[in-house]
Legacy VTK file of the C-alpha trace (Angstrom):
# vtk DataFile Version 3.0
C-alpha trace
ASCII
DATASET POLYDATA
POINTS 280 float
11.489 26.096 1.050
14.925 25.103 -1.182
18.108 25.953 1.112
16.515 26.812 4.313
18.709 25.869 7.165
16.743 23.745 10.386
17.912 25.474 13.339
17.138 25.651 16.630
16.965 28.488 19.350
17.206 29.210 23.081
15.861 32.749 24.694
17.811 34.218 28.173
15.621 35.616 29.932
16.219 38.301 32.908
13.452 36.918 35.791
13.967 39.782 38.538
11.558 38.154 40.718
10.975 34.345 40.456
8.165 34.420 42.816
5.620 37.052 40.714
7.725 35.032 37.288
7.728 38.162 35.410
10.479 37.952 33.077
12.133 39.760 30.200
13.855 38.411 27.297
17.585 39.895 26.802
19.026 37.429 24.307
18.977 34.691 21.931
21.092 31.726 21.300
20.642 30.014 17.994
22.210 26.430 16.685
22.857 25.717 12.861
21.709 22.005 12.726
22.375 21.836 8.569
25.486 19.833 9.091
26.922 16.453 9.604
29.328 17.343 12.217
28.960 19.502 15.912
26.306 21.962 15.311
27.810 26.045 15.250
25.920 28.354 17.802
25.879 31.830 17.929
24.655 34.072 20.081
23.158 37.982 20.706
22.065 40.305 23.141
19.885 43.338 23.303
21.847 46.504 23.238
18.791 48.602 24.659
18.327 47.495 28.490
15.066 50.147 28.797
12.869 47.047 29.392
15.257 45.378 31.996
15.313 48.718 33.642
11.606 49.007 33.748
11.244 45.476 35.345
14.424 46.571 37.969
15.970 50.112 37.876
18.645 48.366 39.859
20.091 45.208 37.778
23.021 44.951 37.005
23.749 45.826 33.381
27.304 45.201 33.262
26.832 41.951 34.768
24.310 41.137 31.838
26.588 42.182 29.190
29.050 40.360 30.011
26.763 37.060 30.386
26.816 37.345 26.000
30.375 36.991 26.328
30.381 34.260 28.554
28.111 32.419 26.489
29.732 33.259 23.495
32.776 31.457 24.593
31.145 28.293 26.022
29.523 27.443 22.886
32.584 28.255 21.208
34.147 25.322 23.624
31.684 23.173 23.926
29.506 23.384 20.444
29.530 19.171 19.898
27.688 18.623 23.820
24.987 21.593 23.930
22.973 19.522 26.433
26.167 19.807 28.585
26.743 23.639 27.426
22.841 24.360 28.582
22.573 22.323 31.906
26.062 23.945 33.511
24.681 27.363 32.546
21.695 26.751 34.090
24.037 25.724 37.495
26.487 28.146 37.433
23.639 31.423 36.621
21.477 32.866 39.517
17.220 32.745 39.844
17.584 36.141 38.132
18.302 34.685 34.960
16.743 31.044 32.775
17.223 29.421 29.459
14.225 28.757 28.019
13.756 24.890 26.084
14.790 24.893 22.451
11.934 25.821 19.723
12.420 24.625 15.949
13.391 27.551 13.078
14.003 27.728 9.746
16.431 29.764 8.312
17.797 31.486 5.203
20.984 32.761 6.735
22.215 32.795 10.228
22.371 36.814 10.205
18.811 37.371 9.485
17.612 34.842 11.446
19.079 36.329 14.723
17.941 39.421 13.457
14.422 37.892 12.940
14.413 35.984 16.547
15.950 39.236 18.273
13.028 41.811 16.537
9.969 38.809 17.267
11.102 38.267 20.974
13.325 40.949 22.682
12.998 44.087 21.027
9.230 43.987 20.042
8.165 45.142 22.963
10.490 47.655 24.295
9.024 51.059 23.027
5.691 49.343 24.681
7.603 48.621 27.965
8.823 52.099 27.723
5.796 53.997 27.599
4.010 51.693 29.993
6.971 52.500 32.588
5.376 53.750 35.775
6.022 56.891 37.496
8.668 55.665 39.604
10.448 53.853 37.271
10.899 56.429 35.402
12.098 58.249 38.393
14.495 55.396 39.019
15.726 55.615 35.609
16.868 59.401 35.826
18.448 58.529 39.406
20.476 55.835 38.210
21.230 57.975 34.938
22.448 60.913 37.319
24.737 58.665 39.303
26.183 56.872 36.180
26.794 60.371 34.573
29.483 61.202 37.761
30.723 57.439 37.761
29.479 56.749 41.291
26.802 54.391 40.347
28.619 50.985 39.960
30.619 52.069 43.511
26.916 52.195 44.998
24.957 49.657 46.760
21.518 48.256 44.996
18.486 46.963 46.073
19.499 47.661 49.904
17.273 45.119 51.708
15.291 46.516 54.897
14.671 43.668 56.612
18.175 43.354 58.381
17.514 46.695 60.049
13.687 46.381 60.704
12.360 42.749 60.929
12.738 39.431 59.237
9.678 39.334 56.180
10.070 43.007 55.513
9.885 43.254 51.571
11.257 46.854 51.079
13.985 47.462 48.916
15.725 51.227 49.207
16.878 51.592 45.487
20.608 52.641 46.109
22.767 54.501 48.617
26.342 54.490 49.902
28.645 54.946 53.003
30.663 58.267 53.561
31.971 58.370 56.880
29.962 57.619 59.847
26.677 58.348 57.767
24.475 56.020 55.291
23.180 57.779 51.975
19.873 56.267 50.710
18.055 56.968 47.886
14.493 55.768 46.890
12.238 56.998 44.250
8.969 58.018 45.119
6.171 58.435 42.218
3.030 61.079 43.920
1.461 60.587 40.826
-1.925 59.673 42.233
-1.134 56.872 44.742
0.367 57.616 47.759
0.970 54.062 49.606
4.700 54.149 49.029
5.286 57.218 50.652
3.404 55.894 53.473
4.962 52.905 53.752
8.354 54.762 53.780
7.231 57.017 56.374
5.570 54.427 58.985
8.828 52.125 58.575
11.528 54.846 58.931
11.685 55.107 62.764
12.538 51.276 62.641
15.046 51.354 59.327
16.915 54.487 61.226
17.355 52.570 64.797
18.178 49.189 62.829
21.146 51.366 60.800
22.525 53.078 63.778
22.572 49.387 66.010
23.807 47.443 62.718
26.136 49.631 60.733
26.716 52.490 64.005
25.831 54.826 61.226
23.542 57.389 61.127
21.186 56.751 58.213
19.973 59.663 55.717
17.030 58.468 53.695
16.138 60.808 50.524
12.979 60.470 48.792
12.981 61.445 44.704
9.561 62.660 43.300
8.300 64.104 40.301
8.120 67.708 40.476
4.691 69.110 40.419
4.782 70.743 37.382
5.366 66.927 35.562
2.260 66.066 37.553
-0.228 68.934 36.125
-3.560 67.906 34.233
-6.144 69.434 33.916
-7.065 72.685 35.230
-9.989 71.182 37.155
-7.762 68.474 38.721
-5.329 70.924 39.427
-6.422 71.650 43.248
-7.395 67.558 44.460
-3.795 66.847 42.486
-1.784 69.411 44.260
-3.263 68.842 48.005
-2.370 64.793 47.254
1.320 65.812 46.306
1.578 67.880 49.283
0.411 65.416 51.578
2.776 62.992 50.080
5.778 65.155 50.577
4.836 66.347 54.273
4.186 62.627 55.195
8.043 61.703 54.383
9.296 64.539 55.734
7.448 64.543 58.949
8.996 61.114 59.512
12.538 62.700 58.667
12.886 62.037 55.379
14.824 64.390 52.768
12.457 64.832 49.684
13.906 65.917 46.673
12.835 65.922 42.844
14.328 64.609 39.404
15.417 68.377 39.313
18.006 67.647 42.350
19.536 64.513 41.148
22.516 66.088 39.070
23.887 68.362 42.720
23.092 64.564 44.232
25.296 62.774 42.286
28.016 65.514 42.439
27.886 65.215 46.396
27.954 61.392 45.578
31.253 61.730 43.311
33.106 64.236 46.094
32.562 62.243 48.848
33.442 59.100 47.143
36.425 60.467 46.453
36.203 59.940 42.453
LINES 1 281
280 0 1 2 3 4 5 6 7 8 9 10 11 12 13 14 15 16 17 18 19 20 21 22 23 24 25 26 27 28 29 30 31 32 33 34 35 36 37 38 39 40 41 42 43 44 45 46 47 48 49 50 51 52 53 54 55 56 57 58 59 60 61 62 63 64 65 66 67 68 69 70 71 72 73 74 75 76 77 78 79 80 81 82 83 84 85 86 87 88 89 90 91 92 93 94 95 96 97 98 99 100 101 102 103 104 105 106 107 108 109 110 111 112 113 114 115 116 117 118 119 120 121 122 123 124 125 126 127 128 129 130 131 132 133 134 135 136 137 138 139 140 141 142 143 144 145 146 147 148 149 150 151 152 153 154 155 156 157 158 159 160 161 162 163 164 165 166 167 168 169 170 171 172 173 174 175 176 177 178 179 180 181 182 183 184 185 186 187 188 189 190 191 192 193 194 195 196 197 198 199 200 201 202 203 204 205 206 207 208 209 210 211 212 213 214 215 216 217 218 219 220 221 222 223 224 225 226 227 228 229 230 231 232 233 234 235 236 237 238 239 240 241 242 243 244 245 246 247 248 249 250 251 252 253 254 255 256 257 258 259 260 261 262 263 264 265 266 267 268 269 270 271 272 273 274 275 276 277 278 279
C-alpha cells in the first residue's frame, strides 16, 4: 500500500426526471488529499452521451459539456474551500443535474485513478444502456442525429410541453419542432414495436394540442409522427401477419386524427426542409 495517494471523489450525475430519480452518471470530480496545503481537484467527463440520450433524446449536450469546463475552473479558483466550491454548484445547477457526497479512494496516480473512477461508474454501463434502448429511443436518436447533420437541431425547440395548449397536468412532451411562418413543425417519435398506447395517446389528444396552438401561438400546428419502418419490425414468419395488422393500426390511428406519419427512412428530406426553411 507504499505511495498510494488518499483521495476523495464526487460523481455529476444527469437526473432527467427528479420525480421517477432515475439518474445517469456523466462525470467525476476527484481531490488529491496527500498534501499539507489546499487539496488539487481535477475533473472529467464522459465523451460518449449514448446513455444520457437513452434517459432523454432531448438534453442538452452542449449545455453538459460545457458544465466540465465550468467546473474545471471553479476548482481551479476555489481548490482551498471545496465545501464552498460544492454547495454554490449545487445553487447555481438545475434539478436536472446533483453532486453526489464524497466517497474515500486510494490512488497510485491521479491519471489512472480518473481513469479507474470514470470506467467503474460512467462508462460501465453504456454499451448495456445502449442495447437496452427502447424502440423509440432509438427512433429519437436518429431524429435528433438527422437534424444535427443539417445544423438545425440546436435552432429547434425540445421537450415542447403540451399542457399550455391542452390542460394544466398534461404530461406529454412532443420531442422537438420549430416555427416557419404562420405554421408549427412538431416532431415525435413513435415506436409500433408491439405497444401501441403512445400512438393512442397522440391521437386522442391531438384535436385539443391543434386548437390550443392555433388560440396560443395563431399558428397552425403540423404534428409528424416517426416510426420504425416495417421491415425493422419483422420476426418471425409466423408473427408476421398479428405484427403487421398492429403496425397498421398504429399508423391509421395517427393519421385518422391528422397526424403526418413518417419513418427513420424520411428523416434526412425532414431535416433538409428543416435547414431551408430555417434559412441556414
Amino acid at each position: 500500500m507504499t505511495g498510494l495517494r488518499p483521495c476523495e471523489f464526487f460523481l455529476v450525475r444527469y437526473v432527467p426526471d427528479p420525480v421517477k430519480g432515475e439518474f445517469v452518471n456523466i462525470g467525476v470530480l476527484l481531490r488529491d488529499l496527500s498534501g499539507t496545503g489546499p487539496a488539487p481537484a481535477y475533473v472529467r467527463f464522459t465523451r460518449d452521451w449514448a446513455r444520457v440520450r437513452c434517459v432523454d433524446p432531448g438534453a442538452d449536450i452542449e449545455m453538459l459539456e460545457a458544465l466540465e469546463q465550468e467546473l474545471i475552473q471553479r476548482v481551479e479558483e476555489r481548490r482551498e474551500d471545496m465545501p464552498y466550491v460544492l454547495k454554490t454548484l449545487e445553487d447555481s445547477l438545475s434539478n436536472g443535474l446533483q453532486i453526489t457526497q464524497a466517497k474515500a479512494c486510494l490512488a497510485e496516480t491521479i491519471p489512472a485513478e480518473l481513469t479507474r473512477l470514470m470506467q467503474l461508474y460512467v462508462e460501465s454501463q453504456r454499451r448495456e444502456a445502449v442495447a437496452r434502448m427502447s424502440g423509440r429511443q432509438k427512433i429519437a436518436r436518429s431524429m435528433r442525429g438527422a437534424f444535427e447533420r443539417t445544423g438545425v437541431w440546436n435552432l429547434m425547440s425540445k421537450r415542447i410541453a403540451a399542457s399550455p395548449y391542452t390542460h394544466p397536468g398534461d404530461p406529454l412532451r412532443i420531442d422537438c419542432g420549430y416555427r416557419p411562418n404562420g405554421v408549427i413543425r412538431m416532431f415525435h417519435a413513435v415506436s409500433l414495436d408491439g405497444d401501441l398506447d403512445l400512438a393512442k395517446v397522440l391521437a386522442f389528444g391531438m384535436p385539443q394540442l391543434r386548437e390550443g396552438v392555433a388560440r396560443v401561438e395563431n399558428a397552425t400546428l403540423e404534428l409528424t409522427a416517426i416510426v420504425e419502418p416495417w421491415r425493422e419490425l419483422r420476426g418471425e414468419e409466423d408473427a408476421q401477419e398479428d405484427g403487421l395488422a398492429q403496425y397498421r393500426f398504429g399508423v391509421e390511428c395517427m393519421e385518422a386524427a391528422e397526424i403526418r406519419v413518417l419513418t427513420t427512412s424520411d428523416l434526412p428530406r425532414l431535416a433538409d426542409t428543416a435547414r431551408v426553411e430555417m434559412k441556414l
